[in-house]
N, C-alpha and C positions, 0 to 999 in steps of 0.2 A: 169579726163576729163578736158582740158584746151580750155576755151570758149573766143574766140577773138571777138569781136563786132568792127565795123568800120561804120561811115560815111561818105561819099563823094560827096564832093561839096556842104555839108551843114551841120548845128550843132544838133547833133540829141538833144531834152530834154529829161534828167535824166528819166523822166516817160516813156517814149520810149524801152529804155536802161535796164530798168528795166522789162519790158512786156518782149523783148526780151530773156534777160538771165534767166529768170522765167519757158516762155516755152522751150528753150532751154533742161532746164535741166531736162525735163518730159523723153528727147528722151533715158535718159540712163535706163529705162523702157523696150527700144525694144530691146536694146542691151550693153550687159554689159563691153565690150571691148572696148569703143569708146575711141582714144586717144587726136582730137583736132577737136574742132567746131569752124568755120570761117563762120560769119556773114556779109555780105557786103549790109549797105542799100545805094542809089545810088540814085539820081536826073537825070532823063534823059530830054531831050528837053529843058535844058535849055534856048537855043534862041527864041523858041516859048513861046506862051502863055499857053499852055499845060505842065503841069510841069506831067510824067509819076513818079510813085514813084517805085521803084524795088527794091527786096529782091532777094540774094543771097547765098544760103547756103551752104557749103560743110563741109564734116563728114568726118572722117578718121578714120577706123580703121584697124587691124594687115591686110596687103598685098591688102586693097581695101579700093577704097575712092568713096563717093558719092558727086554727084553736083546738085543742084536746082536752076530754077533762076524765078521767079516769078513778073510780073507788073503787077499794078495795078494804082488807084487814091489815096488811100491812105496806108503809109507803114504796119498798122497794117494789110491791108487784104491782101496783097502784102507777108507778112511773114508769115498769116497763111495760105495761098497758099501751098507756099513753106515748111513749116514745114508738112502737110500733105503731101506730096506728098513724102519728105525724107523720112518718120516715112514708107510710104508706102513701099518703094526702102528696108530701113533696114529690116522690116517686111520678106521681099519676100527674100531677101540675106539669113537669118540668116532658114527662112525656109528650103531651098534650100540646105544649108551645115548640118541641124540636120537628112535631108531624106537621 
């Protein structure tokens, strides 16, 4: 499983980075196939005073890929949003092909 983690529009801290790739790697638990995880955390409203914080997620694995995308105030709940909601998707996917 190859785990890409991204920033945009700002410098994520190592303890960030770390939470991330941590739960990340719980998801090969739902599914033993996964070939790349792409993490995009994201600053939106920059020009306002409102800084939205958004997590991105998408999975791949053999012939289907899954996308999440999650805001919030801050990235950590922003990405356990998103991380539930993927784990949900694989969940139901992998159901679906053992029926």
């Amino acid at each position: 499983m190859n785990i890409k983690i991204q920033a945009v529009r700002f410098n994520a801290d190592q303890k960030l980075i770390d939470l991330v790739a941590r739960k990340v790697e719980k998801l090969k638990t739902y599914h033993d196939k996964i070939i790349q995880v792409d993490v995009f955390l994201k600053l939106d409203n920059v020009v306002h005073n409102i800084k939205d914080k958004i997590a991105e997620i998408r999975v791949t694995i053999p012939r289907h890929e899954f996308f999440v995308k999650a805001s919030s105030k801050s990235f950590e709940e922003s990405f356990e949003n998103a991380l539930l909601s993927i784990s949900n998707q694989i969940k139901r996917k992998k159901e679906k092909l053992a029926a």
